[in-house]
C-alpha positions as CSV (number, residue, x, y, z in Angstrom):
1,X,-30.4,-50.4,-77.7
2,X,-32.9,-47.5,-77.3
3,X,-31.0,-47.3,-73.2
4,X,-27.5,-47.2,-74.6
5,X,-29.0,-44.1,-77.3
6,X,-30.5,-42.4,-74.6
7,X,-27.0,-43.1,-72.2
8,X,-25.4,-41.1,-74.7
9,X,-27.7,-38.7,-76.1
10,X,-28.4,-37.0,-73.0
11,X,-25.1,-36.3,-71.9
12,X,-24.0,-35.3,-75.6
13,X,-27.1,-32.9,-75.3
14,X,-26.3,-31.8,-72.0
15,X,-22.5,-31.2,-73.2
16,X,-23.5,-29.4,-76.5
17,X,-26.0,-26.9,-74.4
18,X,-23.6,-26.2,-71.8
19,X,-21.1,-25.2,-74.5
20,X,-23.7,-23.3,-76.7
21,X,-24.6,-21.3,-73.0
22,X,-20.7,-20.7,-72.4
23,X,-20.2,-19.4,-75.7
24,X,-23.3,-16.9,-75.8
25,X,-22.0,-15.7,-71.7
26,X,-18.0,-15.5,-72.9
27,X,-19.5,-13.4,-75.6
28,X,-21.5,-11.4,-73.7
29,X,-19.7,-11.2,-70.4
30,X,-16.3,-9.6,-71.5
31,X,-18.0,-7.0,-73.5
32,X,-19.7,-5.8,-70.1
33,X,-16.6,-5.4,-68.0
34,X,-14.4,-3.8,-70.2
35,X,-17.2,-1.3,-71.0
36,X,-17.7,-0.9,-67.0
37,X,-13.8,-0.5,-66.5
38,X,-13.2,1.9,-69.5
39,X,-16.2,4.1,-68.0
40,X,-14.4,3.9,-64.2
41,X,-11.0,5.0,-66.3
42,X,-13.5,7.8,-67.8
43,X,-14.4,9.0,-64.7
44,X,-11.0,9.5,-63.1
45,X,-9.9,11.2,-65.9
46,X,-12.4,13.7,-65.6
47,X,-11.4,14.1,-62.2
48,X,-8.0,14.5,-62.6
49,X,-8.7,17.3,-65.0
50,X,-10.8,18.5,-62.9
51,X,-8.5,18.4,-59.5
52,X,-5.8,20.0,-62.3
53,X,-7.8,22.9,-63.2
54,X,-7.9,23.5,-59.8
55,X,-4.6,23.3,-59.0
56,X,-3.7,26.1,-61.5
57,X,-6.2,28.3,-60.4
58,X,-5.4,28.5,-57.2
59,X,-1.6,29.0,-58.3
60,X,-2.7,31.9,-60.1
61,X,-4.9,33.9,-58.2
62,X,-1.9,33.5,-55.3
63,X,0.5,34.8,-58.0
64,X,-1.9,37.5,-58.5
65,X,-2.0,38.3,-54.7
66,X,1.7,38.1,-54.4
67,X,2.2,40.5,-57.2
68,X,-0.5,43.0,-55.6
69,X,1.3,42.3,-52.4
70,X,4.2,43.7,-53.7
71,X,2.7,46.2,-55.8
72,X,1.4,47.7,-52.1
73,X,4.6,47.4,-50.3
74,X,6.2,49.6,-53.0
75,X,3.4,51.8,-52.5
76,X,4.2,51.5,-48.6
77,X,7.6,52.5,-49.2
78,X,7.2,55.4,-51.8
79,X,4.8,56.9,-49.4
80,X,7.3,56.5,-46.4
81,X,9.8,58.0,-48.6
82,X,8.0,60.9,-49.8
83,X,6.7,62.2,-46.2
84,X,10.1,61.7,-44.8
85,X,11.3,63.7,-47.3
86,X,8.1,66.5,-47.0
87,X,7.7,66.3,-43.3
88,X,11.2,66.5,-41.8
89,X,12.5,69.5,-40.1
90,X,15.6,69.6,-41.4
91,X,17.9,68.3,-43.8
92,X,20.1,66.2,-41.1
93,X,16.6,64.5,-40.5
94,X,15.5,64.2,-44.1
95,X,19.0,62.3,-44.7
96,X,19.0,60.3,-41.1
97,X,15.1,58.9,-41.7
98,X,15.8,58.3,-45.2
99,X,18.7,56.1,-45.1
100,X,16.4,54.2,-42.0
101,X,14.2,53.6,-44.9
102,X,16.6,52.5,-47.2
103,X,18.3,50.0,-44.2
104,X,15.2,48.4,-44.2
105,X,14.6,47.7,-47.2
106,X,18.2,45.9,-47.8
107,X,17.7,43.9,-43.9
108,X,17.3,40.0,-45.3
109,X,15.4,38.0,-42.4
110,X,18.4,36.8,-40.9
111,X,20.1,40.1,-40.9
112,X,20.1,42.9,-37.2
113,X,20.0,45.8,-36.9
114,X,23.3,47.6,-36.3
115,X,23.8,48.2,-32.4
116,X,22.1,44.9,-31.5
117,X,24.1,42.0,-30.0
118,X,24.4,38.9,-30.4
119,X,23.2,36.6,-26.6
120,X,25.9,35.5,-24.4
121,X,26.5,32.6,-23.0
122,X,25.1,32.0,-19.6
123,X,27.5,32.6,-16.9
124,X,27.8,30.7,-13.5
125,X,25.5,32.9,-11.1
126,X,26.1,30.5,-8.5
127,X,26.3,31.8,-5.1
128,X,29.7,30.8,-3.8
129,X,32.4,32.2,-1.5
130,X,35.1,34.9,-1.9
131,X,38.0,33.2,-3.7
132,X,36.0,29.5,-3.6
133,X,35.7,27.8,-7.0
134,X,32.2,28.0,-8.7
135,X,29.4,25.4,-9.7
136,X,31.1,24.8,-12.8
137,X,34.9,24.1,-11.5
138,X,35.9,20.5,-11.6
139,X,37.0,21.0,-7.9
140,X,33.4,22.4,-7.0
141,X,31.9,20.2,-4.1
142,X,35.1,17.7,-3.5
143,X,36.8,17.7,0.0
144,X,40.1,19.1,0.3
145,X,42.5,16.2,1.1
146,X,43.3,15.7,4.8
């Protein structure tokens, strides 16, 4: 009888300390990795903010070049304008250099210049004899039918 006690209290031991360790690790075990991940989640938060902070402070200091950009072009301009206007000869020069100015101010990028013209096609430079067809005829290079 004492075999059959011990056949079955060892396993039942073995069984009620395996359970008592699985309870104490599920206990202890999920409290560690959701403290790890919220930490990780922590982290990349604070980078974010940080990569955002960034993000507008480099918007705004090229706002602030653009706007002194501009501020100096007017400056450019008024400058322009006032020696045109001080330092021409006379007043069919003031008005002519003037409304230069003034032209180039209203030119969009994908404006010209008045006078200039717009490329022409390429013609056919092709050496070729008096009243012969060119490189570019149809009949160019077939024989004549005899």
């Amino acid at each position: 009888m004492e075999q059959t006690l011990m056949a079955w209290l060892l396993p039942a031991l073995t069984l009620l300390v395996g359970i008592t360790i699985g309870f104490v690790a599920a206990r202890l075990l999920p409290n560690a990795a959701p403290g790890r991940t919220q930490r990780q989640l922590d982290e990349l938060q604070e980078r974010f903010d940080t990569y955002q902070n960034e993000v507008i402070t480099h918007f705004n200091t090229t706002a602030s070049l653009v706007k002194k950009l501009t501020q100096s072009y007017a400056e450019i301009q008024e400058h322009l304008s006032e020696g045109a206007s001080r330092l021409a000869l006379d007043e069919l020069t003031r008005q002519r250099l003037l409304a230069t100015l003034q032209n180039q101010e209203s030119l969009g990028d994908h404006e010209r210049l008045p006078g200039a013209t717009a490329p022409e096609a390429p013609k056919d430079y092709a050496p070729k004899i008096a009243n012969a067809p060119g490189m570019l005829d149809e009949q160019f290079g077939l024989k004549g039918k005899h």
